[in-house]
N, C-alpha and C positions, 0 to 999 in steps of 0.2 A: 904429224905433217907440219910444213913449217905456215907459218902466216904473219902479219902483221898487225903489233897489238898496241892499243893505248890505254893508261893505265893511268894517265892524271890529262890534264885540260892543256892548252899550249899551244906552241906553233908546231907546224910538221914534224919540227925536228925529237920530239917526244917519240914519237914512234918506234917500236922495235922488233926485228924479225927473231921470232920466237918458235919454240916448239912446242904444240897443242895436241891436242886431244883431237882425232876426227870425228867431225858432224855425226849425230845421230839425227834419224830423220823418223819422221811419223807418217801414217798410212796415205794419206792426202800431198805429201811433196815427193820428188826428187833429188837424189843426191848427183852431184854434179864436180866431177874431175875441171879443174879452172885451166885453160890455156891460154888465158889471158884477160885483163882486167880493165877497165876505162877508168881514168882517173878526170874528175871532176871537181869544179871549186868547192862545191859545198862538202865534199870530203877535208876542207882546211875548216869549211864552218864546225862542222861535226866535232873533229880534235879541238878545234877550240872551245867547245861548249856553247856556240854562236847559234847552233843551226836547230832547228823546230823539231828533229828526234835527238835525244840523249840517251843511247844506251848507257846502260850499268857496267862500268870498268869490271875486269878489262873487254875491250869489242873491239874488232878489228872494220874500220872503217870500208870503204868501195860500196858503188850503188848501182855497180852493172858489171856482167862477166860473163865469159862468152867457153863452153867448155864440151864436154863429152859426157851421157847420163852414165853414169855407173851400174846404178841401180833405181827403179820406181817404187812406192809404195803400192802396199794392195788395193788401193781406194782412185789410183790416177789412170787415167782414161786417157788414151789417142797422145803417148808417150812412152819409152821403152829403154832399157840399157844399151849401149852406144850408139846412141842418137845425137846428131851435132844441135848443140842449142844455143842460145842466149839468154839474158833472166835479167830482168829488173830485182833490185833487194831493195826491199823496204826497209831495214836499220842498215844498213851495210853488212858487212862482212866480205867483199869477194875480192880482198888481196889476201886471196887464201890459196892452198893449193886441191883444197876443197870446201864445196860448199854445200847446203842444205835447206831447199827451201820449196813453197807452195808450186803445185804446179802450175798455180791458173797464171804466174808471172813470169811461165817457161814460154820461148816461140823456137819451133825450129827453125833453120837457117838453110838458105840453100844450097847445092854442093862448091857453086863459085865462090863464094861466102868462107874466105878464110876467117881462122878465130880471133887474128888480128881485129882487123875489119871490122866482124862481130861486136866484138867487144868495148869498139866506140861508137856504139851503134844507137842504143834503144834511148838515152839520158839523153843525149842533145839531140838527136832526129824529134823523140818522144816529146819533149821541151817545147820545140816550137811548132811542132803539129797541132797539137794540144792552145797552143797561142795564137797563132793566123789560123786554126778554124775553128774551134769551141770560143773562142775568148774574142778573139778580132773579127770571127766573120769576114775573111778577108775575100773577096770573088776577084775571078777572072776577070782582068782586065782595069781594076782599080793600081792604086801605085803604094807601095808598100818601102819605107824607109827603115834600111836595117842596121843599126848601129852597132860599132864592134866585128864589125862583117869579116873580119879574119878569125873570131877567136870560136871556140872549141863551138858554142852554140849559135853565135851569130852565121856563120859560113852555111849552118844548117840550114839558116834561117833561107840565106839569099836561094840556095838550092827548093824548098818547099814553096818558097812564094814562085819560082821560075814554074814548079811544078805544077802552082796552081792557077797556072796562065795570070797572074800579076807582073806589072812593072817592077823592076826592082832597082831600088835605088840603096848603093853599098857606099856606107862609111866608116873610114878608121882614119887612125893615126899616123899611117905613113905609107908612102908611095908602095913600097912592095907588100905589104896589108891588102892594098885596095889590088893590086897585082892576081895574087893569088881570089880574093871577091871574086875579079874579072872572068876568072879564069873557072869559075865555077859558076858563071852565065849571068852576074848581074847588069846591068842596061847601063847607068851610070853610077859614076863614082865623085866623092867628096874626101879630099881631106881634112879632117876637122882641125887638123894644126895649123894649117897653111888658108883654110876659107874659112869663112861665118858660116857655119850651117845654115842657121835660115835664111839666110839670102841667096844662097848656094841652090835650094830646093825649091824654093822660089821660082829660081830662076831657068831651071830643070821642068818646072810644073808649067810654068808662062801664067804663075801667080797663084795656082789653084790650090799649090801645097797636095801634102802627102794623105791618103788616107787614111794609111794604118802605120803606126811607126812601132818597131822591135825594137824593146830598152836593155837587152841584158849591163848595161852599165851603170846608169842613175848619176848623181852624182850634178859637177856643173852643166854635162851637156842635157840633161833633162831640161831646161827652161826651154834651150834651143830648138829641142825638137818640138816641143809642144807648140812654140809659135809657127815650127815647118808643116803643123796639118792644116789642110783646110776645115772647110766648116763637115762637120761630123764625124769628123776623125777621131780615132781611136790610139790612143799611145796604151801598149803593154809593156807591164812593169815584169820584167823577167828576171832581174839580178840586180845589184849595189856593190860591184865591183868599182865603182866610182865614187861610194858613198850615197850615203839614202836620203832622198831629196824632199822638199816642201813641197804640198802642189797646190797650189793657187785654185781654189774653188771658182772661183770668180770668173778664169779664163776658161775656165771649162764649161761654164754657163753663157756667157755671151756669143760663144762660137759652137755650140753644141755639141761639146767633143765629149771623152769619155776617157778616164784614165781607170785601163783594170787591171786587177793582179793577177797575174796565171803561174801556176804550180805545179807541176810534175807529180808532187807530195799528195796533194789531194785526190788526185788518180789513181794512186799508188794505193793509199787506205781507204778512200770510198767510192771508186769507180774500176775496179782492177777490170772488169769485165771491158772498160771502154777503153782502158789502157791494153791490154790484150789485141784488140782489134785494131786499135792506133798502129802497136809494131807492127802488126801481120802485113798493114798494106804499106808501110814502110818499106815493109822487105821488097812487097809487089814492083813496088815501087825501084828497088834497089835493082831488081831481076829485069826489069824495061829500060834499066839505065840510065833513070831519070837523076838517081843520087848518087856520088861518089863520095865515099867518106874521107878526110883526109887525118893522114895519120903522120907528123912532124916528128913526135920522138919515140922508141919503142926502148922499153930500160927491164932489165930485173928487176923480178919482186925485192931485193935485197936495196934496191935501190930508190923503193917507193917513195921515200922524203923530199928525192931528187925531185921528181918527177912532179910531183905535188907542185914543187916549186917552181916548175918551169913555168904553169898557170896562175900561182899565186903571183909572181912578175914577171907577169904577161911578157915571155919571151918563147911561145911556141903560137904556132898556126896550125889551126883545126887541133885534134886529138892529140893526147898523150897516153899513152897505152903499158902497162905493165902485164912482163910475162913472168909466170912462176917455172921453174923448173919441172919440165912434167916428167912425171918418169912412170 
């Protein structure tokens, strides 16, 4: 089968579409035919050597892929061969043209549920579910600042916080950014290029500030945001796609706020079970029409480096999706 493989540390461009061996699987997973794959930044971390799992070269990076069961082991329960699914992987591997892995990180998908779709589905929905409600506590009716609010996980963002009866307040970097936010039901919008964030939110709030703010960026606008919560605000640190910031203890004490880190990863290795139930009401969620996922570029597996890239310079809105040739 063919897949893509990394074989030393680097930027994307390392990567190579190669011919592999197929998966063999053990009594407790599923094997899984890919018809497509989500491509995510910390798939640049991972090839880099940056990111908190390091497989043993060569490994084929992806951390979500949406596909058809082949076959089930003798030990998996309430799953079957040609069943439409999606899957979280815990190392990567799913810019493959097959994959092989636990069941407990398989969901199925419902029949509306193309494998496009799917497959930018479980990473950045999973991402900020996981953030606005285990990590932020965010409730109905509080006001929630979502930074990055075009890009692959922030857009999620602005959709879950809509979802969870919150204000949503969308910012990025340029007019048609905040465009497409809008159009995925945020309340207001901020350009950070053109306005002072905190004064911007401020002035949105009628002084009261945010109460929960979404960081997948870091970097300069983190001071910003921290000064946009009010008193007991909560900033989630989601990404450093902006570079990884200082945080001033001192302000977080005088205003009661809270800066936490929230992780995908740590659900992944020691929560599958709550990650499992996260997608399922996702989907529920997807099925009532609450979430549309947006999907900017769809490329060949052949063309994975590309693809990578379109997110490493941030020159795509919502998802970038690679398909393998299925045959």
């Amino acid at each position: 089968m063919k897949a893509i493989c990394c074989r030393e540390w680097g930027a994307p461009d390392v990567l190579r579409l190669e011919d592999v061996e197929s998966p063999s699987f053990k009594p407790h997973q599923v094997r899984i035919r890919v018809h497509a794959a989500g491509v995510n930044f910390a798939d640049s971390l991972m090839v880099g050597g940056t990111y908190q799992v390091k497989p043993p070269f060569p490994f084929t990076p992806g951390l979500e892929a949406a596909g058809e069961i082949i076959e089930a082991g003798s030990a998996v329960d309430g799953l079957r061969a040609g069943q439409r699914v999606l899957a979280v992987l815990r190392n990567g591997g799913g810019y493959a043209e097959e994959i092989a892995l636990d069941a407990a990180t398989v969901v199925p998908i419902p029949d509306r549920m193309d494998f496009v779709t799917a497959a930018a589905f479980p990473v950045t929905y999973g991402t900020s579910h996981f953030a606005l409600t285990h990590r932020g506590q965010l409730k109905s009716g509080e006001t929630v600042l979502v930074l990055g609010a075009a890009g692959g996980v922030g857009l999620t963002a602005v959709e879950i916080g809509k979802a969870m009866g919150a204000r949503v307040i969308a910012a990025a970097s340029t007019a048609e950014k905040l465009a497409v936010a809008r159009e995925r039901g945020a309340d207001d919008l901020v350009n950070y290029s053109t306005e002072k964030l905190t004064e911007r939110v401020m002035a949105l709030t009628d002084g009261k500030g945010a109460d929960v703010c979404f960081d997948p960026i870091g970097g300069d606008l983190f001071d910003a945001a921290l000064s946009a919560l009010g008193w007991g605000g909560r900033i989630l640190l989601v990404g450093f796609v902006g570079g990884v910031q200082q945080i001033p203890a001192n302000r977080l004490l005088v205003k009661h706020r809270a800066a936490l880190g929230s992780s995908l990863r740590y659900f992944r290795f020691h929560a599958p079970d709550k990650l499992r139930h996260s997608v399922e009401e996702l989907v529920r969620w997807y099925g009532e029409g609450k979430l549309r996922p947006l999907v900017s570029h769809r490329l060949p597996l052949a063309r994975t480096v590309e693809a990578i890239r379109l997110l490493t310079d941030r020159k795509a809105h919502g998802k970038v999706v690679v398909v393998p040739e299925v045959r």
